[in-house]
C-alpha positions in Angstrom: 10.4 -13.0 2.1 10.8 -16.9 1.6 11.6 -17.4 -2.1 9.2 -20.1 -2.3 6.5 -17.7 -1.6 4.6 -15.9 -4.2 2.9 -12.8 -4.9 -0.9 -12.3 -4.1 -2.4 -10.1 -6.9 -3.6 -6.5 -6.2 -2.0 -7.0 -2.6 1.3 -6.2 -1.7 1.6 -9.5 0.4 3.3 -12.8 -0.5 2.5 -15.9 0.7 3.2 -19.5 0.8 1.7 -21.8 -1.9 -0.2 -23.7 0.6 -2.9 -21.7 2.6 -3.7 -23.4 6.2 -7.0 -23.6 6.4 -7.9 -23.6 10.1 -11.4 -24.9 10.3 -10.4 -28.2 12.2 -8.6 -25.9 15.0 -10.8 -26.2 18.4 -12.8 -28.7 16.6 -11.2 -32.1 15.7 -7.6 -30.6 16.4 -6.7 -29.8 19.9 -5.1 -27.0 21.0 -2.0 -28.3 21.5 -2.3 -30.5 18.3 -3.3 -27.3 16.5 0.5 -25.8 17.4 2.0 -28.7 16.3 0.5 -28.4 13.2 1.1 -24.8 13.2 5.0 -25.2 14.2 5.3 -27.7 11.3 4.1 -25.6 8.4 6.2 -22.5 9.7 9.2 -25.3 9.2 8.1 -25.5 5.9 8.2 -21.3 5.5 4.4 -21.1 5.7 2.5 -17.6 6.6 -0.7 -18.0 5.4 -3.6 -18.7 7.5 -7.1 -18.8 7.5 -9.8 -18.9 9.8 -13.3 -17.6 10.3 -15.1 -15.9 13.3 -17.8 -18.7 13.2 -14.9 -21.5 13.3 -16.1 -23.8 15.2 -19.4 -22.3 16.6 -20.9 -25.9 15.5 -19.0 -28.0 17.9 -20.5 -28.7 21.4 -19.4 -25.8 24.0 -17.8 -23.8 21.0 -19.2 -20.2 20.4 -16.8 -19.0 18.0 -13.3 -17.6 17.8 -12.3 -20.8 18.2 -9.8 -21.3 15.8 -9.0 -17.4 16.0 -8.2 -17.6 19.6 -5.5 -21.1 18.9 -4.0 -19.0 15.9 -3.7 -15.8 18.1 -2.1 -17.8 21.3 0.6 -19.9 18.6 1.5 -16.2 17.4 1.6 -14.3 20.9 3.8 -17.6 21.9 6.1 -17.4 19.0 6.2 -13.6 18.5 5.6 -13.7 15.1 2.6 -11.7 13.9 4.6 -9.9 11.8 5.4 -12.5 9.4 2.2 -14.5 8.8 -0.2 -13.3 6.4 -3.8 -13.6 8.1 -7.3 -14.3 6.7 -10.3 -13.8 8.9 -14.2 -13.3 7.9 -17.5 -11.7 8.8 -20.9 -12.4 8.2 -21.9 -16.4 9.6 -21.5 -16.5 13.2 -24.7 -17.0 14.6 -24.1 -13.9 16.9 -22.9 -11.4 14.8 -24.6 -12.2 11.1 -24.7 -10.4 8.0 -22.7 -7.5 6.4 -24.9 -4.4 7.9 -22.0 -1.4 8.7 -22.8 -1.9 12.3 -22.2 -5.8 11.8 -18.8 -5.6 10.3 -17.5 -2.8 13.0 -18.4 -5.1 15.7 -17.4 -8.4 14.2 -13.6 -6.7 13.3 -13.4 -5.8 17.2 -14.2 -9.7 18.5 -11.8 -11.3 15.5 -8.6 -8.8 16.5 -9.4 -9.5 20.2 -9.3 -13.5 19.5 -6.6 -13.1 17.5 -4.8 -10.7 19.8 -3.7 -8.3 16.6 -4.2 -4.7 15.8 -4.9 -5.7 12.4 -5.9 -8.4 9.9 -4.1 -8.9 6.5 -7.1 -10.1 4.8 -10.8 -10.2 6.0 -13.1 -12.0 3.5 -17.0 -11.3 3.4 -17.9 -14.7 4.2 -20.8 -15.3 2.1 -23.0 -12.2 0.3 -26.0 -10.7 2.3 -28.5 -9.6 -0.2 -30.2 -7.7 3.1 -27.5 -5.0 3.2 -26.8 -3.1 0.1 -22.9 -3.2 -1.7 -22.2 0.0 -0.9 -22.5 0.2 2.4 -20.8 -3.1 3.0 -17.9 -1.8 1.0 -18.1 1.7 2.9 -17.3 -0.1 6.3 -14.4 -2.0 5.4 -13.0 1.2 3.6 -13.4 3.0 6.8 -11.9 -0.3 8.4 -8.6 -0.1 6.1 -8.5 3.9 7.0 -8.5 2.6 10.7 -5.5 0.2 9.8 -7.6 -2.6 11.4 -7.8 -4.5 8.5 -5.2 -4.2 5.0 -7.2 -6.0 2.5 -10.8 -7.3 1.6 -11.9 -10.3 -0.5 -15.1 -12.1 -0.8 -16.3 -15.7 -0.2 -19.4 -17.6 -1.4 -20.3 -14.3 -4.1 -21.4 -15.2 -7.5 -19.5 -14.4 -10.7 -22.3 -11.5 -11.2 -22.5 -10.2 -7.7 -18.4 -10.3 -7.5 -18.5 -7.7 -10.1 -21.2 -5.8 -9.3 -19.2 -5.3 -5.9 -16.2 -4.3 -8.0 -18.0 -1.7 -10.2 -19.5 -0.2 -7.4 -15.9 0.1 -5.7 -14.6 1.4 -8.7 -17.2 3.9 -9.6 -17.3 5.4 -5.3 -14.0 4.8 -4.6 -14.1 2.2 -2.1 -11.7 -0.7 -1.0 -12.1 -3.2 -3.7 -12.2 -7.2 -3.2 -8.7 -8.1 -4.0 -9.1 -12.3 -4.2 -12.1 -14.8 -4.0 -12.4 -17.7 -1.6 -15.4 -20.5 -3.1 -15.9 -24.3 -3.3 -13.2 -25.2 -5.8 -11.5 -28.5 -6.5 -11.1 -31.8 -9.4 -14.0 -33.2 -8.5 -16.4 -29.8 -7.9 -15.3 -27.4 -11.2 -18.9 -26.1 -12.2 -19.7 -23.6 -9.7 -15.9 -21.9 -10.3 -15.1 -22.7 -14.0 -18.7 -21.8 -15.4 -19.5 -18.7 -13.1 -16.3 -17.5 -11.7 -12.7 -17.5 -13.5 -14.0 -15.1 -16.0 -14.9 -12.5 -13.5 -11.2 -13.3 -11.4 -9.3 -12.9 -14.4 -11.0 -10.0 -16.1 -10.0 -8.1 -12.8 -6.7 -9.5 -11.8 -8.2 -11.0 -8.7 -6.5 -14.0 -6.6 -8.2 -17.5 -5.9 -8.1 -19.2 -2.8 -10.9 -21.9 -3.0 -11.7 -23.7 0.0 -12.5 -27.8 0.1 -9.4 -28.3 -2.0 -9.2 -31.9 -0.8 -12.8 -32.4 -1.5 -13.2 -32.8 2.3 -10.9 -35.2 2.7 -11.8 -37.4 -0.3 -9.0 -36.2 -2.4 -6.2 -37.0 -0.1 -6.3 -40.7 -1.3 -7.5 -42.4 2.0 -10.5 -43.6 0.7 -10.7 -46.7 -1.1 -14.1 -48.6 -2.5 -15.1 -50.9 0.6 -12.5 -49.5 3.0 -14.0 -47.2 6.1 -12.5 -44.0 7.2 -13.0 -42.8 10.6 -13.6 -39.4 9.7 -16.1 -36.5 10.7 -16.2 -35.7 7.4 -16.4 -39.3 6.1 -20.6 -39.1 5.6 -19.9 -36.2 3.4 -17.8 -37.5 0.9 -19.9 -40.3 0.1 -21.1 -38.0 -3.0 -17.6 -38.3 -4.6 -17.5 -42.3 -4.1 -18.3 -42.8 -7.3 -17.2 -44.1 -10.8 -15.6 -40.9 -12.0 -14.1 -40.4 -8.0 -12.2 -43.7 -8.3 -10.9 -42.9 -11.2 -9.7 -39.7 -10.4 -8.3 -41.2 -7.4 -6.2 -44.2 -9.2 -5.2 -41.4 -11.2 -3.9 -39.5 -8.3 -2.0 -42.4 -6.9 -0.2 -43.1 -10.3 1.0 -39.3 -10.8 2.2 -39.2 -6.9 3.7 -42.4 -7.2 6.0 -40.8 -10.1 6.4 -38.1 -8.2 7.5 -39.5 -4.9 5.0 -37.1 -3.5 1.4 -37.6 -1.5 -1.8 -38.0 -3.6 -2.9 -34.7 -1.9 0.1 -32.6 -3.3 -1.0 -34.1 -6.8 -4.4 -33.0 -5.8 -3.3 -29.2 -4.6 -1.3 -29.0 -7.7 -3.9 -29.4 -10.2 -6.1 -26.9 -8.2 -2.8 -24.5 -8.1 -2.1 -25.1 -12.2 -5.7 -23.7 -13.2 -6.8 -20.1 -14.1 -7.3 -18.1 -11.6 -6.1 -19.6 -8.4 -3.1 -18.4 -6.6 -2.9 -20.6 -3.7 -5.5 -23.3 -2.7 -6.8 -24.0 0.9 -6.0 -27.2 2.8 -6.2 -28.4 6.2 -4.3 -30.6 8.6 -5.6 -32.1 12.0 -2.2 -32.9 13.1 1.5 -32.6 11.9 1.8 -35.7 10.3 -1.0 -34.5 7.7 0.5 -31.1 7.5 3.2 -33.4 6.0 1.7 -34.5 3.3 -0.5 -31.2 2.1 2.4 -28.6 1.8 4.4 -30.5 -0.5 4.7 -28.4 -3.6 4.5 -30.8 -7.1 4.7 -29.6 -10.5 2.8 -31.4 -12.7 3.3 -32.4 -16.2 0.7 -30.7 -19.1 -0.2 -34.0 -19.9 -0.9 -35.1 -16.5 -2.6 -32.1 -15.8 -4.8 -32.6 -19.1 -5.3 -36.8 -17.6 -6.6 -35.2 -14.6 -8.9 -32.5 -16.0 -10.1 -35.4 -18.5 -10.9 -37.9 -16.0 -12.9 -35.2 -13.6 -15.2 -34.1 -16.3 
């Protein structure tokens, strides 16, 4: 174990502060691109990835497994399956939807096949199917864990309510409990965690892994008023280009300047300094970005509490 990584609550895993998210992989980020990006943040002791089995069904000619299939060819080339911590999901790909019993033992098949594993470390319900009841969701990825397929669960996109309604009912049968949570959290989008969720994480010792940590991209300090970024994600961050997201954002470029660090590390460290959250999700297109996300900053209480201020 690297001894910058840290412990993941009710898991026996440890992982690296950063989480890579892979959404960009088969998508905007080559193949080969997505290796380099890959090889860089194992340089920098990283294990922790996460994909999807939908990532990136949107793209033109993509059907899914995507980003699975690049993360399971960098591993086969490098032989090291053993040490990365992997983080896949069920329920959104167009062809196998939902969290039916027969859904999830079909879905686990297709992810370890793009992946080319004979298990996953972590493998999130991507978002809740009010079709299918707890129980039986929970049921199949017991029986999953029994297999070995899979070693943990968490859940993605749940509310506060439905999160522990999941966890009584695991509780009270005996099945494989959610371990973590992975939902829209960073400094500029802090209702939907802070007013529905943290209680519910903390309450039950859970880990946080929110996704968007960067605010798609807004966060990472490459937007400026007036200035264009060629982006994919550009259009959607025109929500944040605001008052309160300038400030934030002169505010992020002062405490990074200080610390000699990117305005995204400032960003990630914030999200990795409140309740709850264990290790936040960001993603790089290429190496050089990679650079600038998995720098681990420590953050002052008082720039912490200028931050939290400013994003209210």
């Amino acid at each position: 174990m690297n001894n910058s990584h840290i412990a993941l609550p009710s898991t026996d895993l440890h992982v690296h502060p950063l989480c890579l998210g892979s959404n960009v992989m088969g998508f905007t980020s080559s193949r080969d691109e997505s290796f380099a990006v890959l090889d860089a943040y194992a340089a920098h002791g990283g294990n922790f990835v996460d994909t999807a089995d939908m990532y990136s069904e949107w793209a033109e000619g993509n059907d899914g497994h995507d980003s699975e299939a690049i993360i399971g060819a960098w591993m086969k080339s490098k032989g090291n399956r053993d040490q990365m911590v992997i983080a896949t999901k069920v329920a959104k790909l167009s062809t196998r939807p939902g969290l039916s019993a027969r859904n999830i033992k079909l879905a686990v098949e297709d992810s370890l096949r793009a992946l080319q594993s004979d298990y996953i470390d972590i493998y999130y319900a991507h978002e809740d199917d009010h079709t299918v009841p707890l129980g039986e969701t929970l049921q199949a990825f017991t029986d999953l864990i029994k297999e070995g397929k899979i070693r943990y669960i968490a859940a993605s996109n749940y509310t506060g309510a439905r999160l522990q309604e999941a966890l009584d009912l695991s509780d009270a049968n005996g099945f494989a409990k959610y371990t973590g949570i992975q939902n829209l959290y960073n400094l500029l989008d802090r209702s939907e965690y802070e007013n529905d969720l943290v209680d519910v994480v903390k309450r039950n010792a859970l880990w946080g892994a929110p996704y968007y940590g960067l605010a798609k991209g807004f966060l990472s300090g490459k937007y400026a008023p007036g200035v264009a970024v060629e982006s994919v994600r550009a259009a959607g961050t025109a929500g944040y280009q605001n008052d309160r997201g300038w400030a934030v954002i002169d505010a992020l470029r002062d405490i990074a300047k200080t610390h000699g660090s990117s305005v995204s590390a400032v960003s990630l460290a914030w999200l990795r300094a409140q309740d709850g959250v264990t290790t936040p999700i960001a993603s790089a297109r290429i190496a050089s970005q990679l650079e600038e996300i998995v720098q681990v900053v420590e953050l002052s209480g008082d720039e912490l509490a200028h931050l939290t201020t400013l994003s209210n």
